[in-house]
N, C-alpha and C positions, 0 to 999 in steps of 0.2 A: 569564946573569946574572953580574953581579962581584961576584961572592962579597964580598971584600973591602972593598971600597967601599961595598957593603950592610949590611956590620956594623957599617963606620967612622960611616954613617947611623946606624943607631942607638946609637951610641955617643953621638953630640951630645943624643939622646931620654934614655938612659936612663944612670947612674951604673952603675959598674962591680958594684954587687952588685943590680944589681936586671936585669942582661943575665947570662942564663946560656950558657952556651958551653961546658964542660969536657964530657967524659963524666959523668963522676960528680955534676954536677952536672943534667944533663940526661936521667940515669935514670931521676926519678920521673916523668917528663910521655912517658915511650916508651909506654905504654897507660894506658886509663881502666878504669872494672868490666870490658869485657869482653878479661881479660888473655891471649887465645890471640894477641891481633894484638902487635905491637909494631913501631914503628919511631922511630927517633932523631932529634928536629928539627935543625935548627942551629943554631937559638940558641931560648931563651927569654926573653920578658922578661913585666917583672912591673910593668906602671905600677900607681901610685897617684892619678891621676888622668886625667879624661875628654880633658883635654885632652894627654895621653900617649898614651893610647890611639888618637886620630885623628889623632895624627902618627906612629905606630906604621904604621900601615894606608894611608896616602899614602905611605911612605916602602915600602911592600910594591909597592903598586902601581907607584910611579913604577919598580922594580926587576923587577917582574913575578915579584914571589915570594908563594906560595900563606901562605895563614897559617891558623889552628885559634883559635878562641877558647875557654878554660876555666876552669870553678869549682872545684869540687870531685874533679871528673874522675867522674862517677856514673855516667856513661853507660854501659848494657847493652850498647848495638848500636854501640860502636866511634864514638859521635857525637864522641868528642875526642880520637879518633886521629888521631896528627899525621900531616904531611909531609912525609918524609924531607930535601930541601930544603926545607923552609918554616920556618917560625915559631912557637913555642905563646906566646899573647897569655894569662898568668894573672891571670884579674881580680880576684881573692879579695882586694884590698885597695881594690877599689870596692864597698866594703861600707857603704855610709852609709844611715839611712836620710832621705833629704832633707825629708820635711812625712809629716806624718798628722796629718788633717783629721776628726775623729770625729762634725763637723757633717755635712760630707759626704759621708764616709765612704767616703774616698778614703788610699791612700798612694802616693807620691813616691820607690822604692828604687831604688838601683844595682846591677847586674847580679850585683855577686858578696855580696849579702845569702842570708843561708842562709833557706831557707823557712820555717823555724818563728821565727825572730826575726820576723817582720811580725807572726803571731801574739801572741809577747809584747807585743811594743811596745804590741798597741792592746786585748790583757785589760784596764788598769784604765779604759778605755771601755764596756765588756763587748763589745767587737770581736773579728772574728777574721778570721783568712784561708782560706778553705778548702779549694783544692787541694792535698791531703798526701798526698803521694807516699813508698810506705815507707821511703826515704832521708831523710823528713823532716828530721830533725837535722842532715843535712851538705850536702845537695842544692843547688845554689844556684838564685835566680828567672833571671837568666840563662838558662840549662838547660832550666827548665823553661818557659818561651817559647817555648825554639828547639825543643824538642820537645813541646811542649802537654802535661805530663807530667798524668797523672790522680793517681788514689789511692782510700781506700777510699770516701771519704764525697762522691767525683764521681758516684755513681750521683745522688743528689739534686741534687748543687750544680752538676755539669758539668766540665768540664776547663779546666785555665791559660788557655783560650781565651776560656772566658765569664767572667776574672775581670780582663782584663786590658783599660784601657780604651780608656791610649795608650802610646807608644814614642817615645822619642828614638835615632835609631839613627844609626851611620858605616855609609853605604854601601860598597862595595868599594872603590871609590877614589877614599875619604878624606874624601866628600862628608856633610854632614849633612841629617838629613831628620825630622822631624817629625808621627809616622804618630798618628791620633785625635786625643783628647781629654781633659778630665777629666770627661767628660759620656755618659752612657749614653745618649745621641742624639747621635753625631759626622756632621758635616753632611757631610761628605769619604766616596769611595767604603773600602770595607770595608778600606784595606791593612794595619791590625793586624790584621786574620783573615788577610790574605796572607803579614804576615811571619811571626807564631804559628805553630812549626810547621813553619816551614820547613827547620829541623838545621842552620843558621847558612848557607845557603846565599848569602842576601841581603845578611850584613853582621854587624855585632853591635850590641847593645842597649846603651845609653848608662843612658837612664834609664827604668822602667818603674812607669806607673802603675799602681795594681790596686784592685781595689772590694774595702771591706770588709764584712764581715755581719754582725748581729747574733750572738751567742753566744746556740746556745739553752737555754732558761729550765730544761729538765731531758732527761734520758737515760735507757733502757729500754734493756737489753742482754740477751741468752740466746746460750745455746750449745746446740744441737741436734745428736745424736750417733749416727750411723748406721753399718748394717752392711755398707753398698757406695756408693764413689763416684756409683757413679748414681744412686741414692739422695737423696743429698745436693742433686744437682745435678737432680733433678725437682721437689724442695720449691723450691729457687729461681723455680721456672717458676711454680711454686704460687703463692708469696709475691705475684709481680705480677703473676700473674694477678686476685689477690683484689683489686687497684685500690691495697694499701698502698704508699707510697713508704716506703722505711728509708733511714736517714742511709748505713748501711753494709750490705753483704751479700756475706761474705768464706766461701769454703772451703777448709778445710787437709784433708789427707791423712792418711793414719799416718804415713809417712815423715816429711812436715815435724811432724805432730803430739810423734810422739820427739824430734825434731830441736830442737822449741820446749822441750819438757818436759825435758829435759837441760839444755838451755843455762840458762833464765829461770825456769822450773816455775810457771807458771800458772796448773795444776792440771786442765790436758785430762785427760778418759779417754783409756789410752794403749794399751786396746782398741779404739779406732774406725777404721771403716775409711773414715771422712769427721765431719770437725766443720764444721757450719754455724755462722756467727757473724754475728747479725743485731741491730740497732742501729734504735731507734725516738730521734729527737730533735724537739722545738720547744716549741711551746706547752702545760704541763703537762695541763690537759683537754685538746684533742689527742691528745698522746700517752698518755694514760690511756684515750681510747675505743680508738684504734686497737690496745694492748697486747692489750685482749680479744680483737680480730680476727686479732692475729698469732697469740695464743695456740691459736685454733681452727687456724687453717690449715699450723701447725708439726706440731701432733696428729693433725689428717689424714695426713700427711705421715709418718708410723710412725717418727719416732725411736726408738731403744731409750734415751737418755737426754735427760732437757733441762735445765741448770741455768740459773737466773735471776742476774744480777749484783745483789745487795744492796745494796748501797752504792757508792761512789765507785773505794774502794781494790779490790773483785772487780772492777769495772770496767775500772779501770785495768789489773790481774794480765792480764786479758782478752788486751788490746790490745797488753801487751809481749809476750804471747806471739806474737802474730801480725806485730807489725811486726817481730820478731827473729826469723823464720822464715827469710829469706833467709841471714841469715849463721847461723843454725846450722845450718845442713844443709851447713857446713862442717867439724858434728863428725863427719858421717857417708861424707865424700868430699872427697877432696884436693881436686878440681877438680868445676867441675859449670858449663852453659851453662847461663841463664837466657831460658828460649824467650818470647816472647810474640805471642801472637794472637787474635782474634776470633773467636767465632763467635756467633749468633744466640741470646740468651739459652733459646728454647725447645727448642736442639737440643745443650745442654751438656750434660745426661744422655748422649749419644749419643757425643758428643766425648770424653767423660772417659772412657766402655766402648773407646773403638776407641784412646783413650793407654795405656791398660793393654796393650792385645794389642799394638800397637806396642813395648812395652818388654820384654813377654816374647820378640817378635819379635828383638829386638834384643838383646836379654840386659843391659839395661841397666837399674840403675834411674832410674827417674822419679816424682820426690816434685813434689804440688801444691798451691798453695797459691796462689789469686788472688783479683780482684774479679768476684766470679761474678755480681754485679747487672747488671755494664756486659757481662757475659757475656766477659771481660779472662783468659784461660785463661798462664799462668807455670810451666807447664813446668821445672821441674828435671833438668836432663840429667847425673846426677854417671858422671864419668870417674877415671879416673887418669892426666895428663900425661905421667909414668915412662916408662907402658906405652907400647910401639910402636905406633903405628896407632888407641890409643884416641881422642885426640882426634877422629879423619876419622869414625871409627864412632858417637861421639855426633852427627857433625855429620851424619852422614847420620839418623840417629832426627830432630833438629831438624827438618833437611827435610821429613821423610817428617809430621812435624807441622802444619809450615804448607798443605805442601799437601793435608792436612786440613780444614785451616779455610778452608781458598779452595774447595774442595770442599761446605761445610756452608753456605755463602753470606754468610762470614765475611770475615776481614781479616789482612794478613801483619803485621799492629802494633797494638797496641794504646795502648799507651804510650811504649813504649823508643825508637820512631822507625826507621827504615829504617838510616841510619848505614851502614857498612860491611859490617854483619853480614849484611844482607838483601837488600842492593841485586839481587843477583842473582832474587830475586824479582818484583820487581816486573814484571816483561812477564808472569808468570801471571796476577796481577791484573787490571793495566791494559793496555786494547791500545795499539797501536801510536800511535793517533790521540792518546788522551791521553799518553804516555807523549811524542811531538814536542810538544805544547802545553806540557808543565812543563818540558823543554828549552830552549823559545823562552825562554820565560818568564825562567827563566834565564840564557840567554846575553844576555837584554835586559840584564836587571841586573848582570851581572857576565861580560862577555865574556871576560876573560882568566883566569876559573875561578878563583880567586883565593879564595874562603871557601871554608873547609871542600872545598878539591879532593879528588874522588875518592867523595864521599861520595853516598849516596841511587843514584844514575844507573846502570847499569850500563854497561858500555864507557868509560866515561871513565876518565882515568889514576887508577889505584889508589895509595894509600899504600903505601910499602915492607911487607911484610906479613914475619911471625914462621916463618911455614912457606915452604920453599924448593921451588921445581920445582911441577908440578902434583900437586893432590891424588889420591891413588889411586882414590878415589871421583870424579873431574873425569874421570879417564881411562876411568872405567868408564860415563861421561856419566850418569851418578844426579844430579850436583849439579854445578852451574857457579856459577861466581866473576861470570861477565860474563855 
């Protein structure tokens, strides 16, 4: 590549403060949430519109330079970790929201719109959006496409996938393409479920439609408070077993339990050694028969405590306690991995007994706190960076995590997306057969690796990584990168 000449390109694209270049100016885009990787693009730019953006991405290709697309940088699994040569494309000022349509109940955003504005915009409709992802607030839809991001109240409503109708996207090079509809019957084979999901491998998303849903009419909330993780995690099996659907069905730990009740005070018991959090929403009768039903199969279930939300504002206390669970278990551990994987909602009791002996195994702790309905297991792996060797010894706990869950007939992701963090996983998963199909797949669409290089695949060129030489754990063959 000439270097040079590739910058001089986007010099004609973009004015001199929206092209970053400097170090210091290129510091904050060297990693996203998951800050053990780091590596330095070479440039960043920041257009402020679509039509920047697909001259941005022609101007890569025609150069044969890999590029990163980003929002807010939220990603867990390294999904907007750049490329040392390449480019980060920041789209946080294609934040428009272009039509909401409350007839039919459709909106029109740009990629770098934050997730809980769609929400706002369409409350005085009584609309909403309902894939919320605990980063809600900063998260952008972008993001949550390119990783089909779930959240608590996906147990009901489903993931970014089922909410998303069409895509206006720039292919890898530079091409435009027009994936769905605004129509919950798109006549065209499925390539919005192709590109959803795919960790920007395809391209990036220009413009994306999303269905909106009624807001519903009332809320039933309770906390249920147990004396052991599995515990908690057989009432969930309970719960659907009995046929109810709950908007939400979330479990914290004592660890994150402290962790919330420090930071936010919610008002957890912060003797429990599991709080269940389970949420009934829609049609007031509705949810007033099914309250009874939940009521019975909670109490089968031997909580030692159960508090009910009364009103709006208990409600609310609820919820900040649990969506602020992630960053305050930063009052308890300088650093901490944030695991995520699957397993089979009826064998999460089982899961959560064999996380425990796994941390005492490892001398580490591990605070949890997930969506236990989708069976969404979030793993807290706190470290100390300082220490010599701690981060390789969390990362080998992680491991020894996932392939837990591939053991339990589970999944190496849930939400966070494969990204950089996991890729190495994937051939436990998937064999060999599948693993050449989303290859092909791949090199169709983007032969010269060009989105998101290095990302999802194992063996393909990696991004500059944060840790030098092979890992001690790599060498001792427990855990491989490729």
């Amino acid at each position: 590549m000439n270097q040079a000449a590739f910058l001089a390109a986007l010099r004609k694209i973009f004015p001199e403060h929206r092209l970053l270049t400097t170090p210091a100016a290129l510091a904050a885009y060297e990693s996203d949430g998951l800050t053990a990787f780091q590596a330095r693009p070479l440039a960043v730019v920041i257009p402020e519109t679509q039509g920047e953006v697909i001259q941005a991405v022609k101007a890569c290709y025609q150069f044969g330079v890999p590029f990163v697309a980003r929002g807010s940088g939220t990603s867990l699994s390294g999904g907007a970790l750049p490329v040392k040569e390449g480019i980060v494309l920041a789209l946080n000022r294609l934040n428009r929201i272009l039509k909401l349509d409350p007839q039919q109940r459709i909106a029109v955003v740009e990629p770098g719109v934050v997730n809980i504005e769609i929400t706002k915009a369409a409350a005085p409709y009584g609309l909403l959006y309902a894939p919320d992802p605990s980063s809600q607030p900063i998260c952008t839809i972008g993001g949550n496409v390119a990783f089909n991001s779930g959240g608590a109240h996906c147990l009901k409503y489903g993931m970014t996938s089922n909410h998303v109708l069409g895509l206006k996207v720039v292919l890898p090079d530079g091409e435009l393409a027009e994936l769905g509809s605004d129509s919950l019957e798109s006549v065209d084979a499925d390539y919005v479920g192709l590109f959803g999901g795919s960790e920007g491998l395809f391209g990036i998303a220009l413009e994306i439609t999303v269905r909106l849903l009624p807001k519903p009419e009332t809320y039933r909330t309770l906390l249920a408070a147990y004396r052991s993780l599995e515990a908690a995690g057989d009432a969930v099996s309970s719960v659907i077993a009995s046929g109810l659907l709950p908007g939400a069905l979330e479990i914290m730990d004592n660890l994150s339990i402290q962790a919330a009740e420090a930071a936010v005070k919610p008002g957890y018991p912060l003797d429990a050694a599991a709080l269940l959090i389970v949420e009934l929403e829609g049609e007031r009768a509705q949810v007033e028969a099914e309250w009874a039903r939940l009521k019975e199969v909670i109490d089968a279930s031997q909580p030692y405590l159960v508090k009910i939300a009364r009103d709006d504002e208990e409600r609310m206390r609820i919820w900040k306690g649990r969506k602020s669970a992630f960053s305050a278990v930063g009052r308890l551990s300088p650093d901490y991995i944030v695991q995520d994987g699957v397993v089979p909602r009826r064998r999460l009791g089982e899961a959560l007994a064999e996380i425990e002996k796994l941390s005492a195994k490892w001398g580490i702790r591990v605070a949890n706190v997930f969506h236990a309905g989708d069976g969404n297991l979030h793993p807290l792996i706190m470290f100390d960076g300082r220490e010599p060797g701690a981060l390789q010894r969390a990362e080998g706990l992680a491991s020894e995590i996932i392939d837990l869950c591939i053991q339990l007939g589970g999944s190496i992701t849930g939400e966070h997306g494969v990204g950089i963090e996991k890729r190495q996983y994937m051939p436990r998963q998937f064999s060999k057969t599948d693993m050449d199909a989303m290859w092909a797949l791949r090199k169709a669409i983007d032969p010269l690796e060009l989105a998101n290089r290095g990302k999802v695949f194992p063996g393909s060129e990696a991004p500059a990584l944060h840790q030098v030489g092979a890992h001690p754990l790599e060498r001792a063959g427990v855990i491989s990168r490729e």
